[in-house]
N, CA and C atoms as a LAMMPS dump frame, in Angstrom:
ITEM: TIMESTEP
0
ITEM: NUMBER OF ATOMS
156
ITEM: BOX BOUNDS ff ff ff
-5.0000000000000000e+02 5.0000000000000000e+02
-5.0000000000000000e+02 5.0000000000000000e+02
-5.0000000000000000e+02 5.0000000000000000e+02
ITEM: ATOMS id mol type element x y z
1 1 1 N 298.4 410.696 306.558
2 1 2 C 299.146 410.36 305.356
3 1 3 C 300.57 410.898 305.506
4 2 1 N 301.45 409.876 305.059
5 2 2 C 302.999 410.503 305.535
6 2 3 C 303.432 411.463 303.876
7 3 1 N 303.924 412.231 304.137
8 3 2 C 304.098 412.991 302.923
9 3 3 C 305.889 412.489 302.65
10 4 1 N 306.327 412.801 301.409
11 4 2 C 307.98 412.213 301.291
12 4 3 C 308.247 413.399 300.124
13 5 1 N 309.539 413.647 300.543
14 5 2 C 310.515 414.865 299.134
15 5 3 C 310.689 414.388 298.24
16 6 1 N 310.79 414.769 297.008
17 6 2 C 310.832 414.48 295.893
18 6 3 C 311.932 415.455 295.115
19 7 1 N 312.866 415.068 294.663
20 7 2 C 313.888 415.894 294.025
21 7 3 C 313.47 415.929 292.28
22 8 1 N 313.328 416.682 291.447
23 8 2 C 313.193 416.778 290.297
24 8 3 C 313.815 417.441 289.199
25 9 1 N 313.953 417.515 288.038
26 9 2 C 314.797 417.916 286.677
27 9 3 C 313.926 418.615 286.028
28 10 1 N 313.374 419.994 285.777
29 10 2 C 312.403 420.464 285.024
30 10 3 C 313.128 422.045 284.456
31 11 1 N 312.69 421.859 283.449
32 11 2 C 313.38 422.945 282.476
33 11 3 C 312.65 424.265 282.849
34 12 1 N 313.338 425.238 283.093
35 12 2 C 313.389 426.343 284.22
36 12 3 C 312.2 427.759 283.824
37 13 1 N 312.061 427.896 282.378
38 13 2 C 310.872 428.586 281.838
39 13 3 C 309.755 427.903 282.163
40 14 1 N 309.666 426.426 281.902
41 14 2 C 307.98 426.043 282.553
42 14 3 C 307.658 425.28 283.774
43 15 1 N 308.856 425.742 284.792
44 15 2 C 308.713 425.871 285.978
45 15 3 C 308.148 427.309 286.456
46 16 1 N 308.763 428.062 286.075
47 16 2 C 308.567 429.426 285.983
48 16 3 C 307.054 429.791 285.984
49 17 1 N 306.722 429.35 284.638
50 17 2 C 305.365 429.45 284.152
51 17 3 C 304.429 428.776 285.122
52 18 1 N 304.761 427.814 285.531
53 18 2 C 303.952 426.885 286.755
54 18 3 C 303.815 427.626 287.812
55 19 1 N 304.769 427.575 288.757
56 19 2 C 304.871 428.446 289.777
57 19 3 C 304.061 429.527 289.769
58 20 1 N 304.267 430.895 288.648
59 20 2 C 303.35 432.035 288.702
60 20 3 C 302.225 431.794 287.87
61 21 1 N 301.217 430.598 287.785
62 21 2 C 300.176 430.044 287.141
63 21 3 C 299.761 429.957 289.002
64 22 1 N 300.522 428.937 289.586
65 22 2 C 299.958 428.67 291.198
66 22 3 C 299.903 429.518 292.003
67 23 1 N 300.6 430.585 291.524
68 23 2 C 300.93 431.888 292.823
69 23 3 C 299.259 432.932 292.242
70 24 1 N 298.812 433.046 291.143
71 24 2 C 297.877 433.769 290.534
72 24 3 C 296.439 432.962 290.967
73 25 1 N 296.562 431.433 290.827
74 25 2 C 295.649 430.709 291.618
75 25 3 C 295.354 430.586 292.702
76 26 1 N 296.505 430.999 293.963
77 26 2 C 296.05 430.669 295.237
78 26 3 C 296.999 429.283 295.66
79 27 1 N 297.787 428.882 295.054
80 27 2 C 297.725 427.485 294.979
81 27 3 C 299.703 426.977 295.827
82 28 1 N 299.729 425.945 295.926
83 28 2 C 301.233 425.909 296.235
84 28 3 C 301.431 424.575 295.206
85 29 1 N 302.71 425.113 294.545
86 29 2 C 303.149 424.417 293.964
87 29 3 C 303.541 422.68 294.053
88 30 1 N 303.588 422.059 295.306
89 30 2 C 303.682 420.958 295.731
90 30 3 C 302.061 420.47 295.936
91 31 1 N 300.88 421.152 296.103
92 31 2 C 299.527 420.919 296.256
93 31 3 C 299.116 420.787 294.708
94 32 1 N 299.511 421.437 293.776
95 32 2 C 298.888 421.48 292.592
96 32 3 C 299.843 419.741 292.14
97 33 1 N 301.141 419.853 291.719
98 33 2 C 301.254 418.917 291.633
99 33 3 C 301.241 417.512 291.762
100 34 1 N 300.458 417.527 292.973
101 34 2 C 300.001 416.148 293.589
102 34 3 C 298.711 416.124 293.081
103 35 1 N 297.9 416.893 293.136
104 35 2 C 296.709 416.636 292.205
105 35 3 C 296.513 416.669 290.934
106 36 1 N 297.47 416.633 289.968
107 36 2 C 297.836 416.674 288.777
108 36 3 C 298.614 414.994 288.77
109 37 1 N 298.866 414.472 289.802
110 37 2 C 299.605 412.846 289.678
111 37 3 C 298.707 412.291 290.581
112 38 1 N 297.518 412.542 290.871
113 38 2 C 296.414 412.191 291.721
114 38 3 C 295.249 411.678 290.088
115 39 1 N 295.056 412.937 290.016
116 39 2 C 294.253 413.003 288.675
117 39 3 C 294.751 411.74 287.378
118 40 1 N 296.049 412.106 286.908
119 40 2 C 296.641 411.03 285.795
120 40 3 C 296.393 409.747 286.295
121 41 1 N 297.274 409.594 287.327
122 41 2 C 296.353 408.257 288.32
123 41 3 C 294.796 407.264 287.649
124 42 1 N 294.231 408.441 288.448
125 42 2 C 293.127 407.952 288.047
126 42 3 C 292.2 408.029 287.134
127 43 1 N 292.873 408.63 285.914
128 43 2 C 292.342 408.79 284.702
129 43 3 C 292.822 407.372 283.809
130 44 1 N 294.225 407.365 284.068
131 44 2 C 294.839 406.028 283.907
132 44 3 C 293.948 404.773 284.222
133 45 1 N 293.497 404.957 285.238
134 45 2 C 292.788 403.566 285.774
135 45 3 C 291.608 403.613 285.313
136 46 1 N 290.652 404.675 285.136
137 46 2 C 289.42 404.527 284.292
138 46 3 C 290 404.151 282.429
139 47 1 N 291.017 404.555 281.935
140 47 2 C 290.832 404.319 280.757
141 47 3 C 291.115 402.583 280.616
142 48 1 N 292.151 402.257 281.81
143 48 2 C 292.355 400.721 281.538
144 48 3 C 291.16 400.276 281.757
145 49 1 N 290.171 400.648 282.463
146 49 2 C 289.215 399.964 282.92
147 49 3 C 287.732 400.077 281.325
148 50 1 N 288.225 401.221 280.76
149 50 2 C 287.009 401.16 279.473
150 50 3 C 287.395 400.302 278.189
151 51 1 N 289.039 400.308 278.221
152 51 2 C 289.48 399.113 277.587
153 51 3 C 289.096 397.936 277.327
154 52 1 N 288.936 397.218 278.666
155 52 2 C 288.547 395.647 279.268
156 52 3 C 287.052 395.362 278.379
């Protein structure tokens, strides 16, 4: 899987808060967030799909 950068705008207290939420988890901040737009994803697609 090719991975790509992503530049972003996020207001600097709940970045903050993120970051030492992922650092207390184990976690890296670019790993959590992909599974957090992994997840919406496909929560998205099950709800269109209970819609139908």
């Amino acid at each position: 899987m090719t991975k790509v950068k992503v530049s972003m705008t996020i207001d600097d207290e709940i970045f903050a808060a993120f970051k030492n939420f992922c650092r207390q988890n184990g976690m890296k901040v670019s790993t959590k967030v992909e599974q957090l737009m992994k997840d919406n994803i496909k929560n998205s697609t099950l709800q269109q799909f209970i819609k139908q």
